[in-house]
Backbone bond lengths (Angstrom), bond angles and torsions (degrees), N, CA, C in turn:
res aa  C-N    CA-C-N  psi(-1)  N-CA   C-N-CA  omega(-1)  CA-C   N-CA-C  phi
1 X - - - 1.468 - - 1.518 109.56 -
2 X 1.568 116.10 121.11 1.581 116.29 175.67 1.315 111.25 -49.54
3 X 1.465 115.43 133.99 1.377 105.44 148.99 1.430 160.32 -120.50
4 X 0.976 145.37 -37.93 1.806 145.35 140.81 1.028 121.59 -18.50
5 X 1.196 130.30 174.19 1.523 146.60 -170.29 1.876 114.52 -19.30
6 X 1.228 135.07 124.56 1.266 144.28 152.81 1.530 100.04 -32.03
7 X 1.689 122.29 112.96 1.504 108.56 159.28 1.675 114.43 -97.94
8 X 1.136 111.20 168.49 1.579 142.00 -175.01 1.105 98.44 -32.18
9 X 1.560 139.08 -67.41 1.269 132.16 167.24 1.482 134.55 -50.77
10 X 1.639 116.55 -35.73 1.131 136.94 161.49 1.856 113.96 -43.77
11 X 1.422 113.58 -40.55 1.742 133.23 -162.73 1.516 90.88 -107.58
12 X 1.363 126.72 -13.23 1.471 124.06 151.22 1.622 125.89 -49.67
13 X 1.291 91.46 -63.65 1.609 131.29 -175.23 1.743 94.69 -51.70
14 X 1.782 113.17 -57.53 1.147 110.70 -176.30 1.586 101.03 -66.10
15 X 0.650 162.10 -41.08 1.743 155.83 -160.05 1.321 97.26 -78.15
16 X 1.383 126.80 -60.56 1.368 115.52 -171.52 2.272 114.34 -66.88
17 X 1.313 93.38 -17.32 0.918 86.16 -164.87 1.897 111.08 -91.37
18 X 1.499 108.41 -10.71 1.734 121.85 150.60 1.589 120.79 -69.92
19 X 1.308 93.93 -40.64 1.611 101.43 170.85 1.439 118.75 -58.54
20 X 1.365 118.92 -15.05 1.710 132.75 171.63 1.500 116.36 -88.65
21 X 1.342 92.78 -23.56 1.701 103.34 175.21 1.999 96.60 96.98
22 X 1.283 135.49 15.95 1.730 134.45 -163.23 1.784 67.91 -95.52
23 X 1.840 85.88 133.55 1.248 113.21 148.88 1.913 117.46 -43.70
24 X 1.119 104.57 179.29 1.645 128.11 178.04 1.829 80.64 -74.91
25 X 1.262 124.80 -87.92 1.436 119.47 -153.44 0.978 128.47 -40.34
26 X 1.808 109.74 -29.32 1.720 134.10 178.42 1.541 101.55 -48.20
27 X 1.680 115.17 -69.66 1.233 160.56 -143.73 2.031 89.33 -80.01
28 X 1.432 122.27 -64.49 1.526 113.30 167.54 1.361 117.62 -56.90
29 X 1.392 106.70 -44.66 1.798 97.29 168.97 2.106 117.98 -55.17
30 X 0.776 108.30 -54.72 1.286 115.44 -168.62 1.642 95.32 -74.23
31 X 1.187 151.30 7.10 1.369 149.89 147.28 1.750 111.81 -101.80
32 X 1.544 119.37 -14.90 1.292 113.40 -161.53 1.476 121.52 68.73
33 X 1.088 115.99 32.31 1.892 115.06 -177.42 1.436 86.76 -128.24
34 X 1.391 80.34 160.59 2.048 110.45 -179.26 1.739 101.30 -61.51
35 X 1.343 106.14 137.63 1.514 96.29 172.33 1.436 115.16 -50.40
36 X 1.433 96.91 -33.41 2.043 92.84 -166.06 1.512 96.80 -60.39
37 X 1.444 138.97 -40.88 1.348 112.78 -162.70 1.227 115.77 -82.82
38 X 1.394 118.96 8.97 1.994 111.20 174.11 1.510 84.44 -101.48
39 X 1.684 144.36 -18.79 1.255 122.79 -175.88 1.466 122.22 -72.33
40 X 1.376 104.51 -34.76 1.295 137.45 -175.78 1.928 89.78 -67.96
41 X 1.226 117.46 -77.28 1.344 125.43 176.98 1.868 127.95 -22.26
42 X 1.168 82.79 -44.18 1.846 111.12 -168.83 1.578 97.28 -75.63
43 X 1.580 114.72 -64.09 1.120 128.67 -167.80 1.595 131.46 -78.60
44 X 1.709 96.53 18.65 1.808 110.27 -173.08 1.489 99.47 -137.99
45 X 1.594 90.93 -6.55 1.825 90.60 169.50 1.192 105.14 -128.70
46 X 1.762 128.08 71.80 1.134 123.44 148.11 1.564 101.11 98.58
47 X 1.452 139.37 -23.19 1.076 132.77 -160.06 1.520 136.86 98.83
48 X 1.471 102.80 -174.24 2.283 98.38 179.87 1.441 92.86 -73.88
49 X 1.372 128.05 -44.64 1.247 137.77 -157.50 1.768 112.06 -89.96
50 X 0.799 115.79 5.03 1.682 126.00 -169.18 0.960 105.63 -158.20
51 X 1.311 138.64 42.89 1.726 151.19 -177.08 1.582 106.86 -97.98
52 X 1.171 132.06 105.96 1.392 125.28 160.69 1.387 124.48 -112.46
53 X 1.282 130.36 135.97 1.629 109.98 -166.06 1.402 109.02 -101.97
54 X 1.509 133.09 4.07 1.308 140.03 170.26 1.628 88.85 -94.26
55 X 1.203 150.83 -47.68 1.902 139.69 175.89 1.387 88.71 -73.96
56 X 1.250 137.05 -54.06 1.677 105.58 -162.62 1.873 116.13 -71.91
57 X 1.252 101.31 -30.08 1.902 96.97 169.72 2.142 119.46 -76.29
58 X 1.502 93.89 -8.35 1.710 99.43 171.73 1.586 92.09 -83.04
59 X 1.010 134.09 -50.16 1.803 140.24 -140.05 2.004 80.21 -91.40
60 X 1.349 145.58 -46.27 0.908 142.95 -150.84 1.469 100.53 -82.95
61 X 1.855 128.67 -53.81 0.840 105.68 163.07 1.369 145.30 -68.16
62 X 1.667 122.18 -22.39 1.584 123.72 176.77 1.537 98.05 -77.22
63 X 1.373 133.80 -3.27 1.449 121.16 155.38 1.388 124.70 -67.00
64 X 1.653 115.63 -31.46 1.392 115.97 178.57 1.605 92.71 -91.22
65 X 1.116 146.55 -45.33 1.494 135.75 -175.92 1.453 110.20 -45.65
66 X 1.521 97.65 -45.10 1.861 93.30 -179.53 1.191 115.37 -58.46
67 X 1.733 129.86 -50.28 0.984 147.39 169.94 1.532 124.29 -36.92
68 X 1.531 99.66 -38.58 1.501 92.86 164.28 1.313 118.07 -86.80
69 X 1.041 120.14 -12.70 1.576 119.45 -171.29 1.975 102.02 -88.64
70 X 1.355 113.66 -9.26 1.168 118.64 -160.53 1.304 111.31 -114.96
71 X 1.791 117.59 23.81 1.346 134.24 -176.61 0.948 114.36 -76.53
72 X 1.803 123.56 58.56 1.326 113.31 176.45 1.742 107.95 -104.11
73 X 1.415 99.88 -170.91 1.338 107.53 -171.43 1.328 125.04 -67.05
74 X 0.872 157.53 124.29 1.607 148.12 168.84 1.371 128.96 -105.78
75 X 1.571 90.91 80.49 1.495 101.05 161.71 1.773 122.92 60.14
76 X 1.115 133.75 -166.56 1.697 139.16 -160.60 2.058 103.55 -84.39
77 X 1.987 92.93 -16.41 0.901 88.50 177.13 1.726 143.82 -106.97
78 X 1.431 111.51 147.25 1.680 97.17 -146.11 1.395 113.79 -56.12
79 X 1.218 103.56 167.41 2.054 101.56 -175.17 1.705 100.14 -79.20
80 X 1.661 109.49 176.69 1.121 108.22 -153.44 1.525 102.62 -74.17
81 X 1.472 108.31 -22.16 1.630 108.10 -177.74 1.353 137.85 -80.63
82 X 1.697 106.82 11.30 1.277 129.43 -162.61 1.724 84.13 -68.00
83 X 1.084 93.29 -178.15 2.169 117.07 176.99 1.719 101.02 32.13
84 X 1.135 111.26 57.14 1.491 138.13 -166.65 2.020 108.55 13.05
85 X 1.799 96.61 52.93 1.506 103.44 174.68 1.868 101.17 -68.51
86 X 0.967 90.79 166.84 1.809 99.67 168.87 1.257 93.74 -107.66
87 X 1.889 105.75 129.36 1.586 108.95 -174.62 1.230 114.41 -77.13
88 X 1.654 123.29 -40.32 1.213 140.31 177.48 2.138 105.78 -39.74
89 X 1.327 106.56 -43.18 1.022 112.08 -165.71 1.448 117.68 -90.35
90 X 1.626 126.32 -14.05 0.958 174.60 112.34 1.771 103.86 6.19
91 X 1.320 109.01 -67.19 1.307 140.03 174.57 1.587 98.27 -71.90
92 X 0.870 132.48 -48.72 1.591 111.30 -160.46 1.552 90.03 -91.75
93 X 1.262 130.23 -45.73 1.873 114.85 175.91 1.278 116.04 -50.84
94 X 1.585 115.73 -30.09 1.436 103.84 158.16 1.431 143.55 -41.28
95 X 1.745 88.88 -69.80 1.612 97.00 161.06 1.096 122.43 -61.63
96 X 1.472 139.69 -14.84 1.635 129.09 138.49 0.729 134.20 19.99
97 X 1.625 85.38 -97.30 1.401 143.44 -173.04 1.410 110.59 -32.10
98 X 1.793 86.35 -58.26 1.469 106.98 -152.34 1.561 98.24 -94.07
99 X 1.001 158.15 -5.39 1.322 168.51 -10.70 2.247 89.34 111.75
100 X 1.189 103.03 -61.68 1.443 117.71 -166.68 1.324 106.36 -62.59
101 X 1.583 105.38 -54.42 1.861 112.17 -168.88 1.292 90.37 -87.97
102 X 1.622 158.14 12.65 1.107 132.65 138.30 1.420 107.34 -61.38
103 X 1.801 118.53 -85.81 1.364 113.77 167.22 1.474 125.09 9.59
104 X 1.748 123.01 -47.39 1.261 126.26 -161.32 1.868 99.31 -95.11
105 X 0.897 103.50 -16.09 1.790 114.41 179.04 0.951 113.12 116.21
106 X 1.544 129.71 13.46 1.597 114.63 167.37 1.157 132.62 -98.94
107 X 1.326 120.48 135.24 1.398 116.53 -158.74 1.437 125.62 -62.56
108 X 2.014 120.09 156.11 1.439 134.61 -175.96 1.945 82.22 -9.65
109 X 1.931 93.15 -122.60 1.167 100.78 -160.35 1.800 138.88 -52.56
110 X 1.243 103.83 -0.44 1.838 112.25 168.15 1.524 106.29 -77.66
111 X 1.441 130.08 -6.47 1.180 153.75 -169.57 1.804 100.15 -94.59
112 X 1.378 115.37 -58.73 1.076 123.08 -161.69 1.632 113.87 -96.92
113 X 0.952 115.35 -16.56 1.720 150.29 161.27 1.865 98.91 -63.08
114 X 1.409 125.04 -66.68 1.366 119.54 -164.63 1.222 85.44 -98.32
115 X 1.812 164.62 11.72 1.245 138.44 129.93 1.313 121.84 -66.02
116 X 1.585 122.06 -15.94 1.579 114.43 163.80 0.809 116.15 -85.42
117 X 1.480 133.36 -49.74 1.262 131.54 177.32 1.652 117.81 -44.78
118 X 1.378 120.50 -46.20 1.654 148.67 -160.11 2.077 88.13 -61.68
119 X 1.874 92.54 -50.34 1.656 98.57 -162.65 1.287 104.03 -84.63
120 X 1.085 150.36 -63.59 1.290 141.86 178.52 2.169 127.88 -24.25
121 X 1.335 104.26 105.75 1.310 103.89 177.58 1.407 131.09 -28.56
122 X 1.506 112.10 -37.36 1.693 115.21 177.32 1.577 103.07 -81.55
123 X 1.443 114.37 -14.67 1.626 104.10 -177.45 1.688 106.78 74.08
124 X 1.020 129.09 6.22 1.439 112.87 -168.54 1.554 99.15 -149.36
125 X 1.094 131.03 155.22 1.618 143.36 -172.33 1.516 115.95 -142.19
126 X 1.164 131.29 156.59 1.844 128.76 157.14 1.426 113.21 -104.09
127 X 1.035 113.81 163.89 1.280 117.66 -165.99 1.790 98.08 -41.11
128 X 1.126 100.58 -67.55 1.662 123.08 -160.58 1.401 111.69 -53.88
129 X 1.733 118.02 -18.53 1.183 105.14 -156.50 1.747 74.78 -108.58
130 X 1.172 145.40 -1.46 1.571 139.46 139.97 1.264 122.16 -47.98
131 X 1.626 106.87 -54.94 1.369 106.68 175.01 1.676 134.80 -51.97
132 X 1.973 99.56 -33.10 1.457 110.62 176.09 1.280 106.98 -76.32
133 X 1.643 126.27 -40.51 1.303 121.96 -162.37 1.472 118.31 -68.17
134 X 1.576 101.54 -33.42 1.620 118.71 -172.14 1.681 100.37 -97.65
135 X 1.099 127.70 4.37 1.788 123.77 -158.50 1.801 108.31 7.67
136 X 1.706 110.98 76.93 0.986 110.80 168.97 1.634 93.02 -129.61
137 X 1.077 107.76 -178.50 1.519 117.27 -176.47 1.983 110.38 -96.55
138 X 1.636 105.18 143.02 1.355 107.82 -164.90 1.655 117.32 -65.38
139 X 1.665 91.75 0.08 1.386 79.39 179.26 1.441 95.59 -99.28
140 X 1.299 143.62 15.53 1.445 127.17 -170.71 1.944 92.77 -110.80
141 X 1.422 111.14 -37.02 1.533 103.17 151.61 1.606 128.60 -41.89
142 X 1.303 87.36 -41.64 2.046 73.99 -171.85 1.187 98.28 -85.49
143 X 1.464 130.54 -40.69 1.172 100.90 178.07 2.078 136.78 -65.10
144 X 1.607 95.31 -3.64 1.367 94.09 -179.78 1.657 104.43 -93.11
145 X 1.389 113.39 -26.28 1.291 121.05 163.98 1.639 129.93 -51.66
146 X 1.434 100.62 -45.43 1.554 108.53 166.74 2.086 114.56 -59.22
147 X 1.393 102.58 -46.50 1.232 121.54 176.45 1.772 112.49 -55.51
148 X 1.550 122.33 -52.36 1.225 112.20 162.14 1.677 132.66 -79.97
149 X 1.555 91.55 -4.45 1.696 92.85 171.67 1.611 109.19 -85.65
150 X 1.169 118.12 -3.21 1.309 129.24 177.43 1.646 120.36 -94.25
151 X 1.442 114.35 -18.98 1.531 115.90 158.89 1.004 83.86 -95.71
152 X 1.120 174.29 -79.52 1.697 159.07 -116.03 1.419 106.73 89.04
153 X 1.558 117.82 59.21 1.574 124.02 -166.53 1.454 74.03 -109.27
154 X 1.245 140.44 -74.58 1.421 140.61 -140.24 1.800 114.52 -122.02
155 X 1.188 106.13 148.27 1.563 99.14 -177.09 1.622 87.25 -139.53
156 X 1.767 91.94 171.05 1.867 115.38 -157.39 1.439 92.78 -101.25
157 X 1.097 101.36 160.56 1.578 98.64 167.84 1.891 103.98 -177.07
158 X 1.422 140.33 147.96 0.993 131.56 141.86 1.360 152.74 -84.95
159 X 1.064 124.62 138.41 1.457 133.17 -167.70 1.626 107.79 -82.74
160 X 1.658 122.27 159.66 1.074 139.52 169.99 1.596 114.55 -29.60
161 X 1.299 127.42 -21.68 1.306 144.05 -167.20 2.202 97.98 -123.97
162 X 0.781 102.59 9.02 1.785 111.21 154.21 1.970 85.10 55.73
163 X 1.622 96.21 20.15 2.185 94.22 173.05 1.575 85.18 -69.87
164 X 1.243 104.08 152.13 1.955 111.11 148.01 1.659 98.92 -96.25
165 X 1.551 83.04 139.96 1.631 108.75 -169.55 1.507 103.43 -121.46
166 X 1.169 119.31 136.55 1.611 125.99 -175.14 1.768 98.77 -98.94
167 X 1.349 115.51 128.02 1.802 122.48 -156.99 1.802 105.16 -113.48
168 X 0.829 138.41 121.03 1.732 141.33 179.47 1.930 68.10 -107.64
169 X 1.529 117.78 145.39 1.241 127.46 153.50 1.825 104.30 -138.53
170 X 1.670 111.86 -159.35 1.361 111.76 178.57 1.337 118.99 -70.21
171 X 1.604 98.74 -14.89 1.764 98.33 -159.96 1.329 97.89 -94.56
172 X 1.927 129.86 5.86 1.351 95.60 -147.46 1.823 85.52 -79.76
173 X 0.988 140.66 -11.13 1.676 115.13 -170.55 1.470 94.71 -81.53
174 X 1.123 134.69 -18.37 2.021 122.18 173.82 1.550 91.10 -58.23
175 X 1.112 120.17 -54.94 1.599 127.97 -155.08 1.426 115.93 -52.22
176 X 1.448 102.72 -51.16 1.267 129.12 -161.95 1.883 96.23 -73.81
177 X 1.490 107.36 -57.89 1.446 120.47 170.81 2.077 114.28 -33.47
178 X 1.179 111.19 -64.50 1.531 136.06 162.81 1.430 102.89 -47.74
179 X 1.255 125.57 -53.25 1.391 115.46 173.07 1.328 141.38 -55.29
180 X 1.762 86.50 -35.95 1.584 111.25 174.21 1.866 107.58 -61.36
181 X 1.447 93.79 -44.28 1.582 106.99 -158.50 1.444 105.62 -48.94
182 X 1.853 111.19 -49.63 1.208 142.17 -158.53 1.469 91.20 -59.57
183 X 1.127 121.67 -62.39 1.674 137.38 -154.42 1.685 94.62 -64.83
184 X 1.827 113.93 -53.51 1.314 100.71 170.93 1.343 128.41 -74.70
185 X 1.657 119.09 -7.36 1.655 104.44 162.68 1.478 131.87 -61.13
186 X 1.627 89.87 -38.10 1.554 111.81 162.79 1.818 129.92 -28.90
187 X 1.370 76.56 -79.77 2.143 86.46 160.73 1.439 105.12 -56.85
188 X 1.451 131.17 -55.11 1.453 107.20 -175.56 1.806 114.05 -41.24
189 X 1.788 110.62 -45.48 1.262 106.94 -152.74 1.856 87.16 -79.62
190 X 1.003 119.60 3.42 1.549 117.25 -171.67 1.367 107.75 -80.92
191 X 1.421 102.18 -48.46 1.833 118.43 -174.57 1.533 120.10 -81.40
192 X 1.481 105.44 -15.22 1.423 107.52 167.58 1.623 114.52 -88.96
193 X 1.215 86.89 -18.33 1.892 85.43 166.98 1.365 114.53 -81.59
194 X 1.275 119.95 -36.33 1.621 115.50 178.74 2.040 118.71 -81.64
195 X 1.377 97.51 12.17 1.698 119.21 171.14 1.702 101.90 -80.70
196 X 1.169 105.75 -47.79 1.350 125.03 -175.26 1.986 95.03 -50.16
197 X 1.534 86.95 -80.93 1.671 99.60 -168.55 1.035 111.56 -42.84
198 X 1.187 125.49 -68.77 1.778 128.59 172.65 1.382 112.99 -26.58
199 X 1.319 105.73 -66.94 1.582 107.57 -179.12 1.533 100.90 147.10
200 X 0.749 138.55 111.63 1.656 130.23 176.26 2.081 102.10 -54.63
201 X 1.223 94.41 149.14 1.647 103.55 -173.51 1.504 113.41 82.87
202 X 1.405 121.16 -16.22 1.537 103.24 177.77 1.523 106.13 -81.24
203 X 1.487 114.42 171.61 1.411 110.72 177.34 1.545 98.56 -65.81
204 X 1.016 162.69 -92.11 1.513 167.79 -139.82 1.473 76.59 -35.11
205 X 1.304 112.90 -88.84 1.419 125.59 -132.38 2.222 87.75 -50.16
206 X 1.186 108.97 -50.17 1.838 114.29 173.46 1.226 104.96 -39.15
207 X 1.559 113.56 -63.86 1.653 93.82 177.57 1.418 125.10 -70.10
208 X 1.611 122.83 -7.60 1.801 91.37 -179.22 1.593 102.47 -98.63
209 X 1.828 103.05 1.10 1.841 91.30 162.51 1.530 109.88 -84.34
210 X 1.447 128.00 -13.48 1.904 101.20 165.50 1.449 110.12 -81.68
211 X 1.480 119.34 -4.27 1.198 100.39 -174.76 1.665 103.91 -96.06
212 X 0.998 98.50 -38.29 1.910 95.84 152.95 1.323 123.26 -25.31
213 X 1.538 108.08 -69.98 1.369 125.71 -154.06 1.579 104.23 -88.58
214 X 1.540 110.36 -15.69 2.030 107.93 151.52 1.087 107.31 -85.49
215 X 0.905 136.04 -47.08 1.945 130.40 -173.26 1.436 101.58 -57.74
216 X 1.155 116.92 -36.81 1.620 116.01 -170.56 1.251 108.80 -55.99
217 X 1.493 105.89 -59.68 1.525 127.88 -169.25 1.434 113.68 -45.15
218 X 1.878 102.55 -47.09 1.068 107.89 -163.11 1.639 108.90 -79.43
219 X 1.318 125.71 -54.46 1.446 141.22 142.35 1.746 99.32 4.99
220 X 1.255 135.52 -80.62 1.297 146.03 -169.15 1.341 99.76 -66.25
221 X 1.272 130.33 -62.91 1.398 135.72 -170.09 2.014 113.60 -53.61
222 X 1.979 98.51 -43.25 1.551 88.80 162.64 2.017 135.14 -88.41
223 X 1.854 87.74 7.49 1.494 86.74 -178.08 1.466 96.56 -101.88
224 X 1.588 126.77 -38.03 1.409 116.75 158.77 1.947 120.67 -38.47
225 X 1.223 112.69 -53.49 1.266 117.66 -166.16 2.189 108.06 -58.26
226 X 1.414 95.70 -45.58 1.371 118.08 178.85 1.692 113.32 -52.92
227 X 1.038 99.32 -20.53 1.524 113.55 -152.61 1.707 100.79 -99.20
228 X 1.289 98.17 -40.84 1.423 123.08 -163.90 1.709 89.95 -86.24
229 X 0.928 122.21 -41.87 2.052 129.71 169.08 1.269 112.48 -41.61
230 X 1.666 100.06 -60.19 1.265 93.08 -171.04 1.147 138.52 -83.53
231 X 1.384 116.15 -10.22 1.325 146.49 179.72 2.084 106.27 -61.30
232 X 1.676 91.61 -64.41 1.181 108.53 157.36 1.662 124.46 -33.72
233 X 0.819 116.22 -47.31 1.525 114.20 -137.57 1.633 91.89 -107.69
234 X 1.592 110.34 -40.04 1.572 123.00 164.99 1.842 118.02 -72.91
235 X 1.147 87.17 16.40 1.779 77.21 -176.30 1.626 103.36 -122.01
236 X 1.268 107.66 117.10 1.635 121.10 -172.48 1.479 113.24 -61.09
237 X 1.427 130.18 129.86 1.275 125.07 -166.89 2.049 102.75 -66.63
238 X 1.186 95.80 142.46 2.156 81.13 -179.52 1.034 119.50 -71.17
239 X 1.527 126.63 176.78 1.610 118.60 -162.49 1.827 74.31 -128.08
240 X 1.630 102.16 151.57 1.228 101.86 176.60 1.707 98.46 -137.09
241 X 1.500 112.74 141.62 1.659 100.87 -178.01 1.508 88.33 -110.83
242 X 1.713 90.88 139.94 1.692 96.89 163.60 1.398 123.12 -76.58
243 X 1.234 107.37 143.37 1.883 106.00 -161.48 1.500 88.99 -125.99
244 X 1.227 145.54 -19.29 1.246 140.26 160.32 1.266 132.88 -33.91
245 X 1.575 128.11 115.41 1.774 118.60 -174.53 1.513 111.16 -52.78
């Protein structure tokens, strides 16, 4: 399987091969690359529908030009090549990452905000040392920060130096899960109130009780499941000593 950079002909292949309507897997098979790197590819240049392969190989290289020019230090925390990672490679699981939680609906930078935070060994960042790593502006941090403290991806906390530090820990997918649940009990208790208003028995008022009575289901089914994870996953296997001659 080739590996390094997508060339010009390669980001050809991908255009013609959306323009046919072939999935991502079609399109990695018929180049030999991992599906993730035509998903990743497709989805940082505009999309299936806004794919160009003469703009996505201009935008691909002034991304690595910036990158070299943008080799500064980052902060207390180690560089990407520490514990003999490959940095180069380092960088592209990032954009993954971040590549991935768009796909799922979360927005540009709340995307690129919980892939640094997610990758970094201490798990935790300050405002500023977001701002250097990502060179975006502090107000586009807080606002992606406010945005994941609001699914319950990230929590605040201060450090020895009284900085506020933004925290990814083990629990944040319980958190985030519970958060979800909360938000869909909500609409349940929303849609059973508008059963009322309508009138019970009209069609309206019928449909926002199945949509009740799926949200409900589902609501319980992901705070049961979450619950049942963590329990699992936090519970240390026992140590047993043999006492037998």
């Amino acid at each position: 399987m080739p590996g390094g950079r997508l060339t010009q002909q390669e980001r050809q292949q991908i255009a013609l091969g959306l323009a046919d309507g072939l999935a991502y897997a079609e399109i990695a098979r018929s180049l030999d690359r991992p599906t993730s790197t035509i998903t990743r590819e497709v989805m940082r240049n505009g999309g299936p529908t806004a794919y160009r392969a003469d703009l996505a190989h201009r935008a691909t290289e002034h991304r690595a030009h910036r990158r070299r020019q943008q080799a500064a230090p980052r902060g207390s925390e180690a560089p990407p090549q520490a514990h003999g990672r490959d940095a180069e490679a380092v960088r592209e699981f990032e954009e993954t990452f971040t590549t991935v939680m768009m796909a799922s609906g979360a927005p540009k930078m709340m995307s690129r905000v919980m892939a640094c935070l997610t990758l970094t060994d201490a798990g935790s960042l300050t405002a500023s040392e977001l701002v250097q790593r990502l060179q975006v502006s502090p107000a586009s941090v807080s606002k992606a920060i406010a945005f994941l403290e609001s699914q319950g991806l990230v929590r605040r906390e201060r450090d020895e130096r009284r900085r506020e530090r933004y925290v990814v820990d083990d629990d944040v997918w319980y958190q985030s899960m519970m958060a979800s649940a909360r938000s869909t009990a909500q609409l349940v208790e929303t849609a059973r109130e508008g059963v009322g208003i309508l009138g019970p028995g009209t069609p309206a008022a019928a449909r926002l009780e199945n949509i009740a009575r799926f949200l409900d289901f589902v609501s319980e089914s992901i705070a049961r499941a979450a619950e049942q994870a963590r329990e699992i996953l936090h519970t240390k296997p026992e140590t047993t000593s043999d006492d037998t001659a």
